[in-house]
N, C-alpha and C positions, 0 to 999 in steps of 0.2 A: 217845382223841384228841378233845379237845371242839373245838368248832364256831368256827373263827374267823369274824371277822363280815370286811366286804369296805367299803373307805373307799367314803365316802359319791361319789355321780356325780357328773358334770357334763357337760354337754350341748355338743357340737358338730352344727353345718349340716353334710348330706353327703348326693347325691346325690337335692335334695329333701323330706329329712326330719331331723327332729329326732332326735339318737340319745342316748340315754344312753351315759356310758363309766366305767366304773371303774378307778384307776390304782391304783399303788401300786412304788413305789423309781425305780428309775436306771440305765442301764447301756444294753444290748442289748435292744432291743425285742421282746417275744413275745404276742403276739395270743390271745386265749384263743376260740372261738368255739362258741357253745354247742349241743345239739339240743334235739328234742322230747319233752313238755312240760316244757322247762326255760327259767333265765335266766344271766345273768352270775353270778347267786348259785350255782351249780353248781360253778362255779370258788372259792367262798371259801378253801379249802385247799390251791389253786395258787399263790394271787394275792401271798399273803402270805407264802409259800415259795421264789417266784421272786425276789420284791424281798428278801428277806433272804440269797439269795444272790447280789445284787447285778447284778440284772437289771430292765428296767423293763417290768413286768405289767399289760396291760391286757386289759378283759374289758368289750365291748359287752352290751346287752339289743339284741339284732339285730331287723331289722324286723318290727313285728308283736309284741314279743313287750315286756311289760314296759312301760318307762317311754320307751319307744323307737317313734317315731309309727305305726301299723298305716295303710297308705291302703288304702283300698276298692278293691274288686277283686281277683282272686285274679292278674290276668296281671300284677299289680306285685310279682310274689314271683319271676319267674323268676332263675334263676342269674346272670342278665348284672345283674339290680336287686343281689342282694346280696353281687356280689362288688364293683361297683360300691360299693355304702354302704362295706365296707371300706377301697377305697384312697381315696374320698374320705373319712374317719375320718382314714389315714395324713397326708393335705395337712392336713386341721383341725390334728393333732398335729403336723405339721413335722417326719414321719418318712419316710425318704426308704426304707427296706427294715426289713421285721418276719420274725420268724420265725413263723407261723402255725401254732396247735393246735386240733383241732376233733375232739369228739366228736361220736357220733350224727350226726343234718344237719348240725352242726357241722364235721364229718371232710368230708363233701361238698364242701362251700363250699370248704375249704381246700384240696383237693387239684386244684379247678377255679382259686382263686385262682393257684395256680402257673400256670397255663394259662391266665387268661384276664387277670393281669396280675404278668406273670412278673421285670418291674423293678421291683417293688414288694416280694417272697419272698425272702427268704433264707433260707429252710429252713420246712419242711413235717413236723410232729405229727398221726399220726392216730389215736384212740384210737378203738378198736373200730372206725372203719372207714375200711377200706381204698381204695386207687385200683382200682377196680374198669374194667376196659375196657369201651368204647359196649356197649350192648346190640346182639346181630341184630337187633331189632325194637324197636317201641313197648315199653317195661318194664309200661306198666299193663297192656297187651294181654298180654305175656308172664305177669305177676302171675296176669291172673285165667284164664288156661287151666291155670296152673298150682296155683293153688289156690283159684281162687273167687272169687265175688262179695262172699264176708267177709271173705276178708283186709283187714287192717288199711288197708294202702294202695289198695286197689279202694274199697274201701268210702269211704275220705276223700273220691274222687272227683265226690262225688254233693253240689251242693249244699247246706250249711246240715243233712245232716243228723247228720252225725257230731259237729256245731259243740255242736250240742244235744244227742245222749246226753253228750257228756262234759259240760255244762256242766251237766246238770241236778242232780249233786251233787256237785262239786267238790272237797268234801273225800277222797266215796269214790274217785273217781278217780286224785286224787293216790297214797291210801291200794293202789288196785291197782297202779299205775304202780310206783311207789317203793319194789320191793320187793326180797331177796337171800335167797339160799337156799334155793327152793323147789325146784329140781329143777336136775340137772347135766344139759349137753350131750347125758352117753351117756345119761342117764334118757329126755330128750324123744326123741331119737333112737330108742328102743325102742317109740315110743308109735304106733300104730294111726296110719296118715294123717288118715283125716277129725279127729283130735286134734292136726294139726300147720298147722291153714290158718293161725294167725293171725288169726283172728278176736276179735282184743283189744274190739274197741265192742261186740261180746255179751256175753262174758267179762264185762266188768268191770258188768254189769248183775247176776251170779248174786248168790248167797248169800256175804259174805265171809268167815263163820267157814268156808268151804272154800278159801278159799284158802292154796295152800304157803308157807310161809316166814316172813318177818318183814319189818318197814320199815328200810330202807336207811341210816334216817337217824334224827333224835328229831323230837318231835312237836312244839317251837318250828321248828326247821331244816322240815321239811312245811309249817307253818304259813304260811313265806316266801312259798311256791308256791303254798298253796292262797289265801290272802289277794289274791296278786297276779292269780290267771287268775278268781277273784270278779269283779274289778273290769275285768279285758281282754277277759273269755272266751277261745276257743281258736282262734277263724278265725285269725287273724296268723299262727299258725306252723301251722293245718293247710294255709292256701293255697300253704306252701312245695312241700309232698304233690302240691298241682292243680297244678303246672308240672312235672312229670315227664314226661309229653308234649312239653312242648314244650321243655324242655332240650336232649331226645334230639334233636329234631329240628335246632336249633341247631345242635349240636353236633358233625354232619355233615362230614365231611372233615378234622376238626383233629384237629391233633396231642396225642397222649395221653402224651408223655414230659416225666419232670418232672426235672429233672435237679439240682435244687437238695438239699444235705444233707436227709434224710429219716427220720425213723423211725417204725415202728409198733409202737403198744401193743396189745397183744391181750388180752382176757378169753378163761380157759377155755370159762367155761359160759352166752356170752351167746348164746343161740339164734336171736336174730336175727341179728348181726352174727358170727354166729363164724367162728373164726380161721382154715377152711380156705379163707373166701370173701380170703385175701390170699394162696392160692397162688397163684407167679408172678409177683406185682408187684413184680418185677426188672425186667421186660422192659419194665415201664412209669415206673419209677423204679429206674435202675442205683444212686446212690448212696444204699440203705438199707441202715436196720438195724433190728432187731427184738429186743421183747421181751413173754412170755407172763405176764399176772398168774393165776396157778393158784386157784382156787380163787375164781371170779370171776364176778358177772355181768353186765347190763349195765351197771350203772351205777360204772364204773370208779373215777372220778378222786374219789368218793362214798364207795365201797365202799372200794377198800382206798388211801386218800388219802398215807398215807407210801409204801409200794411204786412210785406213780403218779409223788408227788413229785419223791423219788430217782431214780427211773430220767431222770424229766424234764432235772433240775438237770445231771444228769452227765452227759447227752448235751448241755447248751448249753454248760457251761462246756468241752469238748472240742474245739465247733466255733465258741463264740461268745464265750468269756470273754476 
């Protein structure tokens, strides 16, 4: 399946910033929302799948990230900023309810979007990740007793320094990130703990001829990405990481039920997001439904982009066509 490209953006005012948007077709609106370190380009193979099934496809470069304004400071990335940018996107657009899909932080954003501007949702896509309920406690707090000072999200925590290992070669970054088939679920699962912290900002400093697998994607399509976080670096969407504190804190006393049409895509063997972490979210979203991409890993909508498609297309036109 070669590489469709994604109409070129155009920019709408929304909640203080300049955002890049990508469209493409007509119909029933579905919000494409991206994670880390990715862009709107992430979606190329939705974008142009959903409008030729007669749906209107849009995919932001969300704040921070892309051609899409990054502002100083990391407390401008909290949840309330970017669920905010989206429904002001919707006023720009003169769309009064969207169907919302979000990968990775992507999947976040969207399953808070129900929740924190729930006249705006008509249904909720989460790929790889699910409505997970508040944390007991601070999640960074929890992260790092549970796995350390490396883990990937502890470690974001710390000022400008994770900004800089990833930025200082860009390409190989990408080149670690961007990758499938290195190892399944039960493989990592079998592996000794101190091999399970997530310590991805060390990781991706070793040797790469050890690394498992292969790229995700070809090396124009990387190029997108590596070309574009040259020119942005990576604060914009590691600041998203610095407001996990204070989300949770936010987030106190409200309500966790989503009630709008729902479905979740799962990969088998994404190790971080994997699919046991969406046992139970019934209780938090009665109206879902579910489907497992086998043979899968994080990078879903990437990886196996017809399977992703499909399952997509056929759940909108059921609820939205």
């Amino acid at each position: 399946m070669s590489a469709p490209s994604l109409p070129a953006p155009h920019y709408v005012e929304t909640n203080g910033i300049r955002m890049a948007v990508h469209e493409q077709g007509s119909g029933f609106p579905i919000v494409f929302c991206h994670g880390f370190p990715e862009l709107a380009y992430s979606w190329r193979y939705q974008v142009p799948a959903l409008a030729n099934a007669g749906f209107r496809a849009i995919a932001p470069d969300q704040r921070g990230y892309g051609l899409t304004d990054a502002p100083e400071g990391a407390e401008k990335y909290s949840m309330e900023h970017l669920t905010d940018d989206l429904a002001g996107m919707l006023d720009a657009l003169k769309i009064e309810k969207a169907v919302f899909c979000g990968h990775d932080w992507g999947g976040f954003v969207v399953w808070q979007m129900a929740l924190m501007h729930p006249d705006r949702v008509a249904g909720v896509i989460g790929v790889n990740t699910p409505h997970l309920p508040r944390s007991p406690m601070d999640p960074i707090a929890l992260m790092r007793i549970a796995m350390g000072e490396d883990m990937y999200i502890v470690f974001f925590q710390k000022p400008g320094v994770a900004d800089a290992v990833l930025a200082a070669d860009t390409a190989k970054t990408f080149r670690f990130f961007m990758r499938k088939g290195g190892m399944t679920l039960e493989e990592y699962e079998k592996q000794p703990a101190e091999a399970k912290t997530l310590a991805l900002a060390h990781a991706i400093q070793t040797d790469e001829t050890l690394w498992p697998g292969e790229l995700v994607m070809s090396q124009a399509e990387l190029d997108v990405f590596i070309d574009t976080f040259k020119r942005t670096g990576f604060t914009g969407g590691i600041n998203w990481y610095r407001n996990f504190t204070r989300n949770w804190e936010e987030s106190a006393g409200k309500s966790e039920l989503v009630t709008v049409p729902s479905l979740m895509i799962m990969a088998e063997d994404d190790v971080v997001l994997r699919p046991a972490m969406a046992d139970g979210m019934e209780e938090r979203v009665p109206n879902l439904e579910r489907h497992i991409v086998k043979k899968c890993g994080h990078w879903t909508q990437q990886e196996h982009p017809e399977e992703t498609n499909r399952v997509i297309v056929d759940w909108m036109r059921r609820h939205f066509g």
